[in-house]
N, C-alpha and C positions, 0 to 999 in steps of 0.2 A: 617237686622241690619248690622250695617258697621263694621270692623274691629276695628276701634277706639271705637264704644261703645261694643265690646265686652272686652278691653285689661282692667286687674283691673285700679282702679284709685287710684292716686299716696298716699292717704291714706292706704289704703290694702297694698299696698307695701311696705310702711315702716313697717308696723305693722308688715308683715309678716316678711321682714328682720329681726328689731327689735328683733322678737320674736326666729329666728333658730339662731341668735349673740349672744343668751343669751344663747342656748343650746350649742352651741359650743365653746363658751369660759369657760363655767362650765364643760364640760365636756373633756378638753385639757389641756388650759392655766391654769386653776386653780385646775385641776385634783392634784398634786404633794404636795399641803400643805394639805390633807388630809391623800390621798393613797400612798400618797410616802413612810411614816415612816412604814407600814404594810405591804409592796409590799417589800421592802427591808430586814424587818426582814425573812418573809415568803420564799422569794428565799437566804438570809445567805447572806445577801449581804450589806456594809458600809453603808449608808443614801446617803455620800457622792460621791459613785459612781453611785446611782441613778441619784442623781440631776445631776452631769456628764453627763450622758447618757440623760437626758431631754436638756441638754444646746447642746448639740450634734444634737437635732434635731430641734433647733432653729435653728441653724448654718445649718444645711440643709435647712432649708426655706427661709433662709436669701438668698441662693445661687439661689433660683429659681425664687424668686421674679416679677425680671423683667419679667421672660418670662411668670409669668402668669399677668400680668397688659399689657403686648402686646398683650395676647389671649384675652383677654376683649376687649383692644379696637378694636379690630378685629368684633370679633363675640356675643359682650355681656358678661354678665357674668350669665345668665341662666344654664345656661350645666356646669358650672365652677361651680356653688356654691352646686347643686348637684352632682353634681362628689364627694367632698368634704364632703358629708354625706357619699356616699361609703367609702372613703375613711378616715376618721374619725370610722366610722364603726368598719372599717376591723383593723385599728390599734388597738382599744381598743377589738375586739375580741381577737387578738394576743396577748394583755397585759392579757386579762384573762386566756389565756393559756401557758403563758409562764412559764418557769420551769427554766430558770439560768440567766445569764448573756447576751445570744445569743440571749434568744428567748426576754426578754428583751429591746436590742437594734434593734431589728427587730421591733418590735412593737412601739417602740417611735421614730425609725426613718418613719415609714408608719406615724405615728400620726403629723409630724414634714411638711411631704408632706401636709397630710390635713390642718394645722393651716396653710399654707403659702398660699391654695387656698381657705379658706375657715373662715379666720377672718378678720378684721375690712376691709383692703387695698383691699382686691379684694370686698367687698359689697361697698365702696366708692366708687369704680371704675365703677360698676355695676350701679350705681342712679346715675354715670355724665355721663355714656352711655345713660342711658334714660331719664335724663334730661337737660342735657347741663349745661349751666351755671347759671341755675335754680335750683342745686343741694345742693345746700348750708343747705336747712331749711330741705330737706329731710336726709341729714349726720347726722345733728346735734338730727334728731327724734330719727334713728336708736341707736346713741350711749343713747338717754338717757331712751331707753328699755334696751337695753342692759349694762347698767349700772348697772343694778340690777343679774348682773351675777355672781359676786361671794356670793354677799348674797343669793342668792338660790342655788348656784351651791356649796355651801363650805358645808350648815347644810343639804344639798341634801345627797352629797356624803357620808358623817357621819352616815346619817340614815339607806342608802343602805347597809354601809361597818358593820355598827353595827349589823342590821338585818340578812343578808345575807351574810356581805362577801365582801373580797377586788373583786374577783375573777367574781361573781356575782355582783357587782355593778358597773365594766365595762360592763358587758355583759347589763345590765339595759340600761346603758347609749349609748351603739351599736344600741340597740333597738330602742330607739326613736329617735337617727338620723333616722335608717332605715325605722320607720313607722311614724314618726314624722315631722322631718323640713325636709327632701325630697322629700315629696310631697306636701307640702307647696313651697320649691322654686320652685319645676319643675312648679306645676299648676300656684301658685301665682304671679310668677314674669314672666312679658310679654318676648317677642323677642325683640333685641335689635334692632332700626330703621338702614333705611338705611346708612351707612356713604355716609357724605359730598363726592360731587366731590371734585378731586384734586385742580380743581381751588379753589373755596369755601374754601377748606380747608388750601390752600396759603392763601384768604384773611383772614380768622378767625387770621391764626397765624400773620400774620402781626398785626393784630388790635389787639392782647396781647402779644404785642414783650415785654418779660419780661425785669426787669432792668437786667445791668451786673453782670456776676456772678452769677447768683439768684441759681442755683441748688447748687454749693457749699453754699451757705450760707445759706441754707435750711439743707442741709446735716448735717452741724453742728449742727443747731440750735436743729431738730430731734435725733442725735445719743447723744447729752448731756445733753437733756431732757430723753433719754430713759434709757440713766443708771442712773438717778436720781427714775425713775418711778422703771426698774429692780432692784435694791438696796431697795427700801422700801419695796416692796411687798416681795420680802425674808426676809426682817430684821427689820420691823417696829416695832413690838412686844418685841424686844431683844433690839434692840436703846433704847425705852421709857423704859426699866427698867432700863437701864445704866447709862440713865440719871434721876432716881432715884424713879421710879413709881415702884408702887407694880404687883406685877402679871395681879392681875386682872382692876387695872386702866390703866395698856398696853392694854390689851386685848380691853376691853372698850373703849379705846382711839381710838385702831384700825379699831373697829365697826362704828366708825363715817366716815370712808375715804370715801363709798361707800356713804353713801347718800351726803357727800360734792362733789364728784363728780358730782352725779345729781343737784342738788341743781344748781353748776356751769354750768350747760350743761340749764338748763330749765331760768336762767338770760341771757345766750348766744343765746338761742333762742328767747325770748323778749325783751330785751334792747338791744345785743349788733348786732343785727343781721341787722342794718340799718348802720352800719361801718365795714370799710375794716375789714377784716381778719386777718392780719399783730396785730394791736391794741389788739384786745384778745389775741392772740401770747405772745405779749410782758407782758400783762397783768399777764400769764398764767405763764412763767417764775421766772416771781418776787415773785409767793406765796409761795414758798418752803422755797428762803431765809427767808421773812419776816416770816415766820412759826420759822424756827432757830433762830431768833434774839429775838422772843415772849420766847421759849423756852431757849435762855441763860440768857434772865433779868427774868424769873418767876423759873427756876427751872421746879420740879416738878408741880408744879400748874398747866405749860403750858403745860403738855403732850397732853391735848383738842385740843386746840388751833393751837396745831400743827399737828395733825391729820387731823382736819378744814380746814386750809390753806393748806397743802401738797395733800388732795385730792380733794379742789378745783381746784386749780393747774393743777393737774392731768387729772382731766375731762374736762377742755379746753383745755388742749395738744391733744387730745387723737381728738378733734374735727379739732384743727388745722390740725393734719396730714391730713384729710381728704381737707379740706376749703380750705384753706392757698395754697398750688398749684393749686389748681381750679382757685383763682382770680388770680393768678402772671400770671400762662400760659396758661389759658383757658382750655378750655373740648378736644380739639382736642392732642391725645398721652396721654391723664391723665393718663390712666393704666400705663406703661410703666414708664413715669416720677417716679410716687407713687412709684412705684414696684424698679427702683431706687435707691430712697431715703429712701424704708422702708428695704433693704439690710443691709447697713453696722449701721442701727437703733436697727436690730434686732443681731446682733452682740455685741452691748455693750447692749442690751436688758441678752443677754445670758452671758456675763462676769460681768455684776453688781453683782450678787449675791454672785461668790468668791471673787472679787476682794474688797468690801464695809468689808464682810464677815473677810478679814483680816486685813481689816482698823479698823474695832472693836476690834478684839483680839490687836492690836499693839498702837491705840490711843486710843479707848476709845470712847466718845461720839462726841471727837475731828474731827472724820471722817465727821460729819456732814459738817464739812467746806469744804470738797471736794465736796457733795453734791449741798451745798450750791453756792460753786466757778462756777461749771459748768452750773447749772440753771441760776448767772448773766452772765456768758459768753454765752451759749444761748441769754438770753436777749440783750446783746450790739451788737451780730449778726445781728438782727435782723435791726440795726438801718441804716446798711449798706444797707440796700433796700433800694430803691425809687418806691415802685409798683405804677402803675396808677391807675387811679381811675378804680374800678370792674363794669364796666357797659357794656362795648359794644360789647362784645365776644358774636356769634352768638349761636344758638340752637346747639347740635350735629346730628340733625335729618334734613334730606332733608325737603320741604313740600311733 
């Protein structure tokens, strides 16, 4: 039997991505609106110097970025995304054993290395290793398994910490990285093909000489979408009462983000997946405002509707970062590029939450217009492209 029919086939691989994206963003990125307010009480410690200490190991990720979207396009991201269950692992052991302030920031900055080799940009990077510029339908699978990550990963976490314990429900969650999506990526996900000779690899990038500029305006477009996204997922709940919802019609409102995301992610895979990338981009931008401008002509009526649109929104951005440099500069450097661009992303990823945080205390629901402002400035970014058409960027694999 040939080596080709032994390596999984490209369904098995999203699945399995899919499936450890869900475990690792429920148990990182979305770890802190559960365990944070009991992890904080537990060691005597402000709320506010927790989340601190979490925004501190973004900002470590944010720094390493590139160099791990260089190690992919090197050598794959098989040994990268495993590693990153160790090391996911080992961090949230260390939050269950932690006892102050020290042990603390040891543990969310280990967790901080994990989430930067081990969430969305390095698995993007990984399926345009192994698919080339074939990778587009396989990003767009991964995010919308993984889209169902904080809804399992939020009433997950609750269960664990209610049952057992803050302390015990990292340790849970160590666990099945360890025996879980570790041997899932190790087995499931193939070796990364040979790279391109250098010639090849001169002509590929010729044949996606991006427009001018294209990385800054990328940069943009990503870092003021991300503090639109960082700002709500800390403060969505608190916004819609301010702007006049009860308790639990925020709450409820809030429940809806996550399936609008999919919802947007499974249209992006059947309509819009026969046009550029660029078009959902721009698409992806304008639901936030138009979600604010439902929300100041309805009032409260609109807290839905703006939930609706803000996490459809959402869930095409979230596809763009992925897509969106695939088609501009093809598959050859995608790690690297990604790694990048999803730097100084993840930087206003880590400042939205104080920064929107005392836009509320100071304006009011008024902040939304900052929110708002920066999603149409992303969008008129965006116009400054001329990409070509996404078609002739060659495979990333030799024959």
């Amino acid at each position: 039997m040939t080596e080709a029919a032994l390596r999984p086939s490209k369904t098995i691989v999203v699945a399995t991505l899919g499936t450890t994206q869900t475990l690792a963003w429920a148990s990182s990125f979305y770890l802190p609106a559960i365990l944070g307010a009991p992890i904080a009480a537990t060691l005597g410690l402000p709320a506010s110097v927790f989340f601190g200490i979490f925004s501190a190991a973004l900002l470590l990720g944010a720094a390493i970025s590139p160099w791990v979207g260089r190690l992919i396009d090197i050598h794959g991201g098989r040994a990268m995304l495993a590693a990153s269950n160790l090391v996911l692992a080992a961090g949230l052991a260390g939050l269950a054993l932690a006892q102050g302030v020290v042990g603390l920031t040891i543990a969310w900055l280990i967790l901080g290395i994990g989430m930067a080799i081990g969430l969305y940009d390095p698995a993007f990077a990984t399926l345009t290793r192994l698919y080339g510029s074939d990778a587009r339908a396989s990003i767009t699978g991964i995010t919308l398994i993984a889209g169902f990550a904080s809804t399992i990963g939020w009433p997950a976490s609750a269960w664990f910490e209610h049952a057992f314990g803050w302390r015990d429900a990292c340790l849970i969650w160590a666990g099945l990285h360890l025996f879980g999506a570790l041997p899932l990526n190790w087995l499931l996900i193939p070796p990364a093909p040979p790279l391109l000779s250098p010639e090849r690899r001169a002509d590929v990038a010729l044949a996606a000489e991006p427009p001018r500029a294209a990385m800054p305006i990328l940069a943009v477009y990503f870092c003021a979408t991300a503090f639109v996204t960082g700002a709500m997922s800390a403060h969505l709940p608190r916004f819609l009462e301010s702007a006049g919802a009860s308790e639990a019609a925020a709450i409820a409102a809030g429940a809806l983000v996550g399936p609008a995301q999919v919802a947007a992610r499974l249209v992006e895979f059947g309509l819009l997946r026969g046009i550029h990338p660029v078009w959902s981009a721009r698409i992806a931008a304008l639901m936030h405002p138009f979600g604010a401008a439902v929300l100041g002509m309805l009032g409260p009526a609109g807290v839905a509707a703006f939930a609706l649109l803000h996490g459809a929104g959402n869930g095409l951005i979230t596809i763009a970062r992925g897509t969106l440099p695939l088609a501009i500069f093809g598959p050859a450097g995608y790690g690297l590029r990604t790694g990048i661009l999803a730097a100084p992303a993840r930087v206003t990823v880590a400042a939205a939450p104080f920064v929107f945080g005392v836009l509320l205390d100071w304006i009011g629901t008024s902040a939304v217009l900052v929110s708002a402002g920066l999603s149409l400035a992303a969008f008129a970014s965006l116009w400054l492209l001329r990409p070509r058409p996404a078609a002739a960027t060659a495979p990333a694999a030799s024959d």
